[in-house]
ZAMARGU-4260 file (C-alpha; in steps of 0.2 Angstrom, whole numbers, plus 5000, padded with zeros to 4 digits):
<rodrens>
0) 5572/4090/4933 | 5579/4083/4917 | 5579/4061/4919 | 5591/4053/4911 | 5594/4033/4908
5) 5607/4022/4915 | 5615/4013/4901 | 5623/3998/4910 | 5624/3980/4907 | 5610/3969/4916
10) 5616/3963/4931 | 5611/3948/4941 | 5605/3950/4959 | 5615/3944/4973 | 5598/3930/4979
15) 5599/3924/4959 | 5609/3906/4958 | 5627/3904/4948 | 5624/3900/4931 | 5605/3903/4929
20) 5599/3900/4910 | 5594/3916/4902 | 5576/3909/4905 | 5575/3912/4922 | 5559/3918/4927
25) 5566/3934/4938 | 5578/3946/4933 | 5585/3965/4936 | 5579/3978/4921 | 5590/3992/4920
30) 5584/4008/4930 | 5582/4026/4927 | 5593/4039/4937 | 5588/4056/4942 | 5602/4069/4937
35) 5605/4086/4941 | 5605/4103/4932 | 5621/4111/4939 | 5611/4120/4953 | 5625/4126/4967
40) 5626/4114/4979 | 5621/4099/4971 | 5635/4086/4968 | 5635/4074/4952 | 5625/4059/4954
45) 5636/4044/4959 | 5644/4033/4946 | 5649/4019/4958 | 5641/4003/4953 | 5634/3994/4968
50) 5644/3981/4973 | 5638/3962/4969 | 5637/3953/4986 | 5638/3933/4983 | 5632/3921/4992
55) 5640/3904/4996 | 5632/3893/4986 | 5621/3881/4995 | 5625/3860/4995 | 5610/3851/4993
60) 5609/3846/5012 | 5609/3862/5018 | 5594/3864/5009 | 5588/3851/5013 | 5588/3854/5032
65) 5586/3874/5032 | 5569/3869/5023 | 5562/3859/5035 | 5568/3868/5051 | 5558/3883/5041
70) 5572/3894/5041 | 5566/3907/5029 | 5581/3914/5021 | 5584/3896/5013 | 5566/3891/5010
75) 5566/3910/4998 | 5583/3904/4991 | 5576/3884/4989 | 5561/3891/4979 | 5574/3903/4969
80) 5583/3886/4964 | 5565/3878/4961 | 5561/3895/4948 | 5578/3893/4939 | 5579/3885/4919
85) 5596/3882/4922 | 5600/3863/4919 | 5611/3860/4934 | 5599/3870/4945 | 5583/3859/4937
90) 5592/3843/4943 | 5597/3850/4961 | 5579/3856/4962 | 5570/3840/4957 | 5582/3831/4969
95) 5578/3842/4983 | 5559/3841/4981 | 5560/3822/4980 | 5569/3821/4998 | 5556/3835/5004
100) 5540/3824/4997 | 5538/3815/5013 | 5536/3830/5023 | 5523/3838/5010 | 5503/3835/5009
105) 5500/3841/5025 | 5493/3858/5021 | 5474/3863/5016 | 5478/3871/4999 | 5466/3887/4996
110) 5465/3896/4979 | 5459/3912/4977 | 5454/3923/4961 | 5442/3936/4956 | 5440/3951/4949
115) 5452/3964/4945 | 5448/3976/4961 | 5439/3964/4970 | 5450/3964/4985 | 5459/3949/4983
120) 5477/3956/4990 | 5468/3963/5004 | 5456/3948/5007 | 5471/3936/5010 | 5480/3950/5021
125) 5466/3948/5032 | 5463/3929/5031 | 5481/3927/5035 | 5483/3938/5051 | 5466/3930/5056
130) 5476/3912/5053 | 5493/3917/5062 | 5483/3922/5075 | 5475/3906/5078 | 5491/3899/5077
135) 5493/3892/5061 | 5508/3895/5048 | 5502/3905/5033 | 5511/3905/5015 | 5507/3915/5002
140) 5510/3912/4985 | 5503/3930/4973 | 5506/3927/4956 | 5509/3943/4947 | 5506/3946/4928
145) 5521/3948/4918 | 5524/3963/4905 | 5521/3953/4890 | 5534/3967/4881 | 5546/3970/4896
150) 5544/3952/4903 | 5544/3960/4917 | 5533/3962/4933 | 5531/3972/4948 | 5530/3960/4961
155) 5520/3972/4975 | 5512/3959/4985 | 5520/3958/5000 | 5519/3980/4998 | 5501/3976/4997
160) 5501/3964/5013 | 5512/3974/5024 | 5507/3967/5042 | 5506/3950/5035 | 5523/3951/5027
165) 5532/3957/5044 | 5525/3942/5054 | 5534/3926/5059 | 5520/3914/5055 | 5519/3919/5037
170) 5529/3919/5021 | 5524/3928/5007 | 5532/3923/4989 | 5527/3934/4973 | 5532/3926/4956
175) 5532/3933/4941 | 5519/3923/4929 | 5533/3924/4914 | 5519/3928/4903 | 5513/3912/4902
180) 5493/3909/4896 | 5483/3911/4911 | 5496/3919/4924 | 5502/3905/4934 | 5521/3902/4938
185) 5525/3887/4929 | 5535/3881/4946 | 5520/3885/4956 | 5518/3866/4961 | 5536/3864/4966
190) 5534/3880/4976 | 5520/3874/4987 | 5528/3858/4990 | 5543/3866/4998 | 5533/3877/5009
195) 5525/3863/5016 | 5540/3857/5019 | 5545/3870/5028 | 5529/3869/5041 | 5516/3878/5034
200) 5498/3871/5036 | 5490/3884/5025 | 5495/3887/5008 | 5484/3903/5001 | 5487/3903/4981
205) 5481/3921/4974 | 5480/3921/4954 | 5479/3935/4942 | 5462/3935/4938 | 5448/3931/4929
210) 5456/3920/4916 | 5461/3902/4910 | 5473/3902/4925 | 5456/3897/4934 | 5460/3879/4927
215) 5477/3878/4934 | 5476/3883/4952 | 5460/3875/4951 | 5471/3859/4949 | 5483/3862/4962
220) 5471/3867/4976 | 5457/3859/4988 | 5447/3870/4990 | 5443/3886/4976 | 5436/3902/4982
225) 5429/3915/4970 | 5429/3934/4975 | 5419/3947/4970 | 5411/3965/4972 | 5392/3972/4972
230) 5389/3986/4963 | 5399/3986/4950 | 5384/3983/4940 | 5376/3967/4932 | 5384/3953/4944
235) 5388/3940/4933 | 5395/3953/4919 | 5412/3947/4915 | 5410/3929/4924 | 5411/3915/4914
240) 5398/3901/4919 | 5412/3887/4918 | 5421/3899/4932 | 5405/3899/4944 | 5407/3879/4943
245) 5426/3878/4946 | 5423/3886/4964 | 5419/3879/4981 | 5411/3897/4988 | 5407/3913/4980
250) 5413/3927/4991 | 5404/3945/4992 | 5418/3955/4998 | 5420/3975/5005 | 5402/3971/5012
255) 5403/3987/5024 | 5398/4006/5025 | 5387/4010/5012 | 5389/3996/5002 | 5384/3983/5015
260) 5367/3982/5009 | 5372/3977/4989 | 5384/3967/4995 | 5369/3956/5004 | 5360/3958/4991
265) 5372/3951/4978 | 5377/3938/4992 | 5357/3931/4991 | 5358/3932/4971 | 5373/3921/4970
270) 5363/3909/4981 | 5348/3908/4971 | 5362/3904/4955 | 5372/3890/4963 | 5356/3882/4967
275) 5355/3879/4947 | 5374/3875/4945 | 5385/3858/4948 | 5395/3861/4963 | 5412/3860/4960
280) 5416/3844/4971 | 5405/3832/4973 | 5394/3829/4990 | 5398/3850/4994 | 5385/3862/4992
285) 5394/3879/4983 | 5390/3893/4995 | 5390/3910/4992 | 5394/3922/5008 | 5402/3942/5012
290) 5415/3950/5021 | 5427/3964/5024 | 5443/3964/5023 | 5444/3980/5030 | 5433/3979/5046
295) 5438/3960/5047 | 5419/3954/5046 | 5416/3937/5040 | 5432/3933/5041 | 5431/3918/5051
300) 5415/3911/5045 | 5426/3910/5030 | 5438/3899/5037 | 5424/3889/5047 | 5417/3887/5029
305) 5435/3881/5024 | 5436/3868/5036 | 5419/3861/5037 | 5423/3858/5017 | 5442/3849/5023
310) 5429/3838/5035 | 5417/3833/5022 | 5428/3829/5009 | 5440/3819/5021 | 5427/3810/5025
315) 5420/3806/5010 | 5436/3802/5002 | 5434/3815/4989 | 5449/3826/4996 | 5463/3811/4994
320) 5454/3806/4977 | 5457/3824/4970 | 5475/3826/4977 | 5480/3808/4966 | 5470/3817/4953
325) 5481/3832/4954 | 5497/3824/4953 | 5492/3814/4938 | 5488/3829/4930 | 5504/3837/4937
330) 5514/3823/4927 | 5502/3827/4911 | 5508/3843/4910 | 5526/3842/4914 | 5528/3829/4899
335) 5519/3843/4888 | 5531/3853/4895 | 5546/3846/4890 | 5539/3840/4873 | 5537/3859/4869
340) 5553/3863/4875 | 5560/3848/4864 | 5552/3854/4848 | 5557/3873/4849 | 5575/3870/4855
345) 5578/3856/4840 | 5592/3863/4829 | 5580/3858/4813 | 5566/3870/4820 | 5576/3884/4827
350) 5583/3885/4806 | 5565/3879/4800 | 5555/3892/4812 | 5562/3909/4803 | 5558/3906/4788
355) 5539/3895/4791 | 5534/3914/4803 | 5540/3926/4789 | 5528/3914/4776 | 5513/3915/4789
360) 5513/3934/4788 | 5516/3936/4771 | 5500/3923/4769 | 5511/3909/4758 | 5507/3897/4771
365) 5490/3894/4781 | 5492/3893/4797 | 5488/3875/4795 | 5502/3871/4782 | 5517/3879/4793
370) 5509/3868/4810 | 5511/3852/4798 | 5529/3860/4789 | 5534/3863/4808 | 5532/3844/4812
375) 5539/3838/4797 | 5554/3845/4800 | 5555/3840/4818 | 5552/3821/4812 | 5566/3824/4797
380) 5577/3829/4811 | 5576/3817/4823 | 5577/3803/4810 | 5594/3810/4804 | 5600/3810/4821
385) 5595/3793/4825 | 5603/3789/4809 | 5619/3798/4813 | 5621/3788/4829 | 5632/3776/4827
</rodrens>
């Protein structure tokens, strides 16, 4: 049957906030629709464009409250506001995070990577039943890599954790990594802040995979948990050593069936390694264990493993000293932030930057000489806008 694309202009979904900057991290790609041959029977496909539902916009108390009484709907559209570029919506957001920061911190902050095919979807789906099941309000924050053509991304998790996703006790927000180095939603921080907000005790952070994201949600998280699989084989193929030191337990996972026996195995080889490594976080001994996701084995000697580390560290101090650690770091970053966004959206670079990239590739300028071209123009044009002022 003969496909044929949908030329339409892009439209915004109904959950997207008024006046989002084109540097929203979510947005609606045109689709494909299937047509038809002329077979008897068979009407025309429909041209009716569906209709755009919109929401009242929210005023800042409303989120405010629908947050903390961890009404669901508001806590997706509070992160939606939190996700969006848009100036107006930055400000709101900032504002509503700084009335929600006394109801924050809260939460023991777990973050999870591995692999490519390790289980780590799978792995949470299970961690997070077994939570909600012991009472305990579950968020999930899966980060999924962004096409770094399309911008796009698929955003399958909560497909991929479909008993998870349908219970009460558990929120489950995919964002798109935006194609930024190392996969992690530049509004991850802000994201976690408002689901502890909104009551949950347990925020599980799922990154892309082995990669410089590691750093990041290594930086926002108490406790780090690396998961891989046995009999993929040599074990540490693939695994960085500065990886192995960034995480608080190595994790053998799918250890069932056939595989039960390498996955033991591998579980006493990573044993034998981390004995030779600096543990991540002082006065904690890196451990390395196995599950199954599937059967559910290991599973809660997983979080007994969990919680012995939020009682060590607590009592060490170490937990409160890497929190203010974090949050230093956060404001580091944010002020990089907005120094990059500064230089590439000042009028003198965006005239400057053409030109300095088509010099780069024709090899007039060294990489070198358009970085210091680049700057030079940015100083020029800030001081002939200081000058200007009168």
């Amino acid at each position: 049957m003969r496909m044929e694309t949908v030329k339409s202009d892009r439209q915004r979904p109904e959950w997207v906030p008024e006046g989002v900057a084109e540097g929203f991290t979510t947005h609606v790609m045109d689709g494909i629709e299937g047509g038809h041959d002329g077979l008897p029977g068979m009407p025309p496909p429909s041209r009716v464009p569906a209709r755009i539902i919109k929401r009242r916009q929210l005023s800042l108390d409303e989120y405010i409250s629908g947050v903390l009484s961890g009404d669901r709907t508001i806590l997706s559209r509070a992160i939606t506001l939190v996700e969006s570029n848009a100036p107006a919506h930055m400000a709101d957001a900032q504002q509503m995070v700084q009335e929600l920061l006394p109801y924050t911190g809260r939460s023991i902050r777990v973050g999870i990577t591995g692999v490519p095919g390790a289980g780590k979807s799978t792995l949470i789906e299970a961690l997070g039943n077994f939570l909600c099941d012991h009472g305990h309000k579950t968020a999930v924050l899966a980060v999924d890599p962004s096409s770094t053509l399309t911008r796009g991304s698929i955003l399958g998790d909560k497909t991929r954790m479909e008993k998870l996703s349908s219970r009460a006790d558990a929120f489950i927000r995919p964002s798109p990594s935006g194609g930024v180095l190392g996969g992690v939603a530049r509004k991850s921080r802000e994201t976690m802040l408002v689901c502890e907000a909104a009551g949950y005790d347990v925020i599980l952070v799922e990154t892309v995979g082995v990669g410089q994201s590691e750093v990041t949600v290594r930086s926002m998280v108490d406790f780090f948990l690396l998961v891989l699989i046995a009999g993929a084989g040599d074990e540490l193929q693939g695994i960085k050593k500065g990886i192995m030191e960034l995480c608080d337990t190595v994790l053998i996972n799918k250890a069932d069936g056939d595989n039960r026996l390498r996955a033991q195995a591998a579980r006493m080889e990573f044993v034998r390694i981390l004995h030779y490594l600096q543990p991540a976080t002082e006065g904690w001994n890196t451990q390395a264990l196995a599950c199954s996701s599937t059967t559910g084995e290991g599973i809660p000697q997983l979080w007994e493993v969990i919680q012995d580390f939020v009682t060590c560290t607590r009592s060490s101090g170490m937990f409160q000293q890497r929190r203010t650690l974090q949050s230093m770091e956060w404001v580091g970053s944010m002020v990089e932030e907005y120094l990059r966004t500064s230089f590439y959206n000042h009028p003198s670079i965006k005239k400057a930057l053409p030109g300095i990239k088509r010099g780069v590739m024709s090899g007039q300028y060294s990489p070198t000489k358009a970085a210091d071209l680049l700057v030079r123009e940015y100083e020029n044009g800030q001081k002939a806008m200081t000058e200007n002022e009168p």
